[in-house]
Residue frames as qw, qx, qy, qz and C-alpha x, y, z in Angstrom:
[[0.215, 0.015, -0.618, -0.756, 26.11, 37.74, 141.69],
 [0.661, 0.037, 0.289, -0.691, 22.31, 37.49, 141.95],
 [0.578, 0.031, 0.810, -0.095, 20.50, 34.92, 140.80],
 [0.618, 0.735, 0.278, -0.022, 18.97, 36.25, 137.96],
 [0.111, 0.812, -0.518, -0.247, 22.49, 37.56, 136.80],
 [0.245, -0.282, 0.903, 0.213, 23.73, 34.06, 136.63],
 [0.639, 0.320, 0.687, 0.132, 21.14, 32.81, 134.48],
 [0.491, 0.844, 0.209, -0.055, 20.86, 35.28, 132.46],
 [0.033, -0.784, 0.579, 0.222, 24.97, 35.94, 131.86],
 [0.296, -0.136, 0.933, 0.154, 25.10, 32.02, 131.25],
 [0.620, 0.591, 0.500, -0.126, 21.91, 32.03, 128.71],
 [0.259, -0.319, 0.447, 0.794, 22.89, 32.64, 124.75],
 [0.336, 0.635, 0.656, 0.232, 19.81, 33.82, 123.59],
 [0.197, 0.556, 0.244, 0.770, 18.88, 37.07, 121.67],
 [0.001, -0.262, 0.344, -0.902, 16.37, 38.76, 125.03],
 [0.326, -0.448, -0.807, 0.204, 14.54, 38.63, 127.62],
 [0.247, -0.528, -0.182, -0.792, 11.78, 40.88, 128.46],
 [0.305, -0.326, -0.780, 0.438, 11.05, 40.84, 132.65],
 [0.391, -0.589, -0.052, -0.706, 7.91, 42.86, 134.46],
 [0.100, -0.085, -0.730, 0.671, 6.62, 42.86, 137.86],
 [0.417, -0.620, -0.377, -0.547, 2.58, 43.49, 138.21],
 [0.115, -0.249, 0.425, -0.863, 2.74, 45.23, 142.15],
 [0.626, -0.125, 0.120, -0.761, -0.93, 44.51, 142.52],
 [0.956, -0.006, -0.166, -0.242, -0.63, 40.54, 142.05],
 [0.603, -0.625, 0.496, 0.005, 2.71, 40.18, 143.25],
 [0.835, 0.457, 0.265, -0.151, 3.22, 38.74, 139.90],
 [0.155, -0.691, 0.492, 0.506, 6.66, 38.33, 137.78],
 [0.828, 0.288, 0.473, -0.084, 6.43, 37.54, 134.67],
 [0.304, -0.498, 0.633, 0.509, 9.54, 36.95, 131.62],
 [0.875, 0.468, 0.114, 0.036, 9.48, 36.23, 127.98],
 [0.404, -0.545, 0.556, 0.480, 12.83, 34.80, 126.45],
 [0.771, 0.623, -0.026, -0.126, 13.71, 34.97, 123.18],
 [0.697, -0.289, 0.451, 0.476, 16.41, 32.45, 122.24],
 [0.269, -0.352, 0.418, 0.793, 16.88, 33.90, 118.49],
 [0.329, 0.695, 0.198, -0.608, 15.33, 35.59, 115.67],
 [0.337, -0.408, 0.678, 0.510, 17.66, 34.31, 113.46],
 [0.227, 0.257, 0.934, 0.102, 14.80, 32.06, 111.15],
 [0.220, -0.408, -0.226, -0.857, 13.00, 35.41, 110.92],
 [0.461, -0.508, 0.037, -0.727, 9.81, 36.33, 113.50],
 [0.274, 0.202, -0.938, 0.061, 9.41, 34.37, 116.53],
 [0.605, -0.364, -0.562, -0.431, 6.59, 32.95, 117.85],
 [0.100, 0.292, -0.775, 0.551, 5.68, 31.31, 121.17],
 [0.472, -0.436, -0.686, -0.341, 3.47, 30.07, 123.67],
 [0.350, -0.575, 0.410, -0.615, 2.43, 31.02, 127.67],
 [0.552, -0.243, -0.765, 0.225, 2.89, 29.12, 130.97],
 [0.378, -0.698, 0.021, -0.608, 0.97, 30.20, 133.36],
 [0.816, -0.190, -0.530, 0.131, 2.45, 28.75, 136.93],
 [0.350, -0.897, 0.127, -0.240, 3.29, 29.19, 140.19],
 [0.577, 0.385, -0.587, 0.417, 7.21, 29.13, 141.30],
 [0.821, -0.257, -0.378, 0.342, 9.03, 28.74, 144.17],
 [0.372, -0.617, -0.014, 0.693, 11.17, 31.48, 143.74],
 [0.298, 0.850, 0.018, -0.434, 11.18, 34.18, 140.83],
 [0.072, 0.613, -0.677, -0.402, 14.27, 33.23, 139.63],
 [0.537, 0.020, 0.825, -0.175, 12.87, 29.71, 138.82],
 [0.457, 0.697, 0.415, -0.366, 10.50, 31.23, 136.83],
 [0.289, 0.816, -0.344, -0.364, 13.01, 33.00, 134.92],
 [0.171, -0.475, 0.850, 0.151, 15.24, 29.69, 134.54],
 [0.516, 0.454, 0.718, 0.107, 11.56, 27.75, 132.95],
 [0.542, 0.789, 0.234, -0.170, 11.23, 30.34, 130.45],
 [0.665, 0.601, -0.166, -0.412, 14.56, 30.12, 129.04],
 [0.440, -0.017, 0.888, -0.133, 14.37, 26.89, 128.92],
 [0.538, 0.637, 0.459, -0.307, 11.16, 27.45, 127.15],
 [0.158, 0.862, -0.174, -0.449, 12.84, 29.34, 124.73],
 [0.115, 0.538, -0.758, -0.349, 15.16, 26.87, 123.22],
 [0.521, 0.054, 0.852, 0.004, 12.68, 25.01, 122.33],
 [0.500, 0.784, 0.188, -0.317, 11.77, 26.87, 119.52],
 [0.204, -0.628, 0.633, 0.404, 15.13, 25.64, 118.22],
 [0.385, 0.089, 0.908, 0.140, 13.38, 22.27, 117.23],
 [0.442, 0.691, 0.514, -0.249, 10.36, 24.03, 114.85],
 [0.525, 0.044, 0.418, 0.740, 12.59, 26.56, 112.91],
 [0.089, 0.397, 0.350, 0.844, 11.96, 29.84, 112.99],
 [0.532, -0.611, -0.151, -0.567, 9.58, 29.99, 115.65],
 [0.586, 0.289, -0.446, 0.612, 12.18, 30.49, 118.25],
 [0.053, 0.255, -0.511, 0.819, 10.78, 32.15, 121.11],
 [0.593, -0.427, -0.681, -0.051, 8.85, 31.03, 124.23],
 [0.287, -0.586, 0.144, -0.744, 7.11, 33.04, 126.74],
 [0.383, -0.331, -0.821, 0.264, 7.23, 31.50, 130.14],
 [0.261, -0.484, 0.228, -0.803, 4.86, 33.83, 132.90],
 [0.456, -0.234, -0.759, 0.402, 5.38, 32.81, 136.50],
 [0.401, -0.681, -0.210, -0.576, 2.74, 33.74, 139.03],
 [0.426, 0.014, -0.536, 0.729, 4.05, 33.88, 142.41],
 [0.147, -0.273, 0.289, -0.906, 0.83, 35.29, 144.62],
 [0.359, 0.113, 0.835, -0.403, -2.05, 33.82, 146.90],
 [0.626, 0.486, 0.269, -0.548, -4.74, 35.40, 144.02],
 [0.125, -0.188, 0.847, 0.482, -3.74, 32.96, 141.16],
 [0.293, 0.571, 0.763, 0.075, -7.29, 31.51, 140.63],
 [0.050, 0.796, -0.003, -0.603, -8.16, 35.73, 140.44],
 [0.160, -0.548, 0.662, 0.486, -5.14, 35.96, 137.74],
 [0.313, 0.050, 0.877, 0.362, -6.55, 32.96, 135.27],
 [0.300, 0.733, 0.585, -0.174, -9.76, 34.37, 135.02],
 [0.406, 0.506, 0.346, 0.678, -8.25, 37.30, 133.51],
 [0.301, -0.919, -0.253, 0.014, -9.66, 39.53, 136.23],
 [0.470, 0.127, -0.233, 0.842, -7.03, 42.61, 137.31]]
């Protein structure tokens, strides 16, 4: 089993939304732990992992913290995982 299978077979939120950007080398995940409370909200980390799956294991994380606000239930982590990070904050692509 991969890594990202086990976190994500052993997470009991609602979904998780993964990309790749090719050109920054870039993975980046929003989890939503639940919708339940009606729309959810959220916030960004911008950061560089170790390993992708890391990334995926701080956002949801992130995610259940939107347990404690009610209703605003989902948290967007995006790891950055390439040399052009400074590039990447600016907003530049």
């Amino acid at each position: 089993m991969s890594a990202f299978e086990h976190l994500l077979t052993g997470w009991d939120g609602q979904q998780v939304a993964v990309r790749y950007d090719a050109e920054f080398a870039t993975w980046m995940f929003i989890g939503v732990h639940s919708t339940a409370n009606g729309r959810s909200g959220g916030g960004t980390r911008m950061a560089v992992y170790a390993a992708p799956e890391d990334g995926l294991a701080d956002a949801l994380k992130l995610s259940l913290h939107g347990d404690d606000v009610g209703g605003d239930l989902g948290r967007q982590g995006v790891p950055v995982q390439h040399d052009g990070m400074e590039q990447a904050q600016r907003g530049q692509r």
